[in-house]
C-alpha angles and dihedrals in degrees: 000000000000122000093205094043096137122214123219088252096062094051080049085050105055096041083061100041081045089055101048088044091056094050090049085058105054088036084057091048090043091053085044096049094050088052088054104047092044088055095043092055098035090040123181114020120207105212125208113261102149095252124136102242110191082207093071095042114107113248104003127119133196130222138232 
């Protein structure tokens, strides 16, 4: 008696496993490439962090 004699639902299995696995995927480099091209076109975030930032005040200019 083999002990790798496979049976025809584990072949079943693993096309469907295969098939969730590569849906995951693309659902993974959707999400990615979302988050790329969000940060691409918004750029650099300033996040809140309760400190006064002369560049967010209304008429004022800094300068160089």
């Amino acid at each position: 008696m083999a002990l790798n004699a496979e049976h025809e639902i584990h072949k079943r299995r693993f096309s469907r496993n295969l098939g969730v696995g590569l849906t995951l995927a693309a659902l993974i480099l959707i999400v990615f490439g979302l988050t790329v091209v969000k940060v691409r076109q918004i750029g650099a975030v300033q996040g809140f962090d309760h400190v006064v930032r002369p560049e967010l005040l209304p008429g004022e200019e800094l300068e160089k």
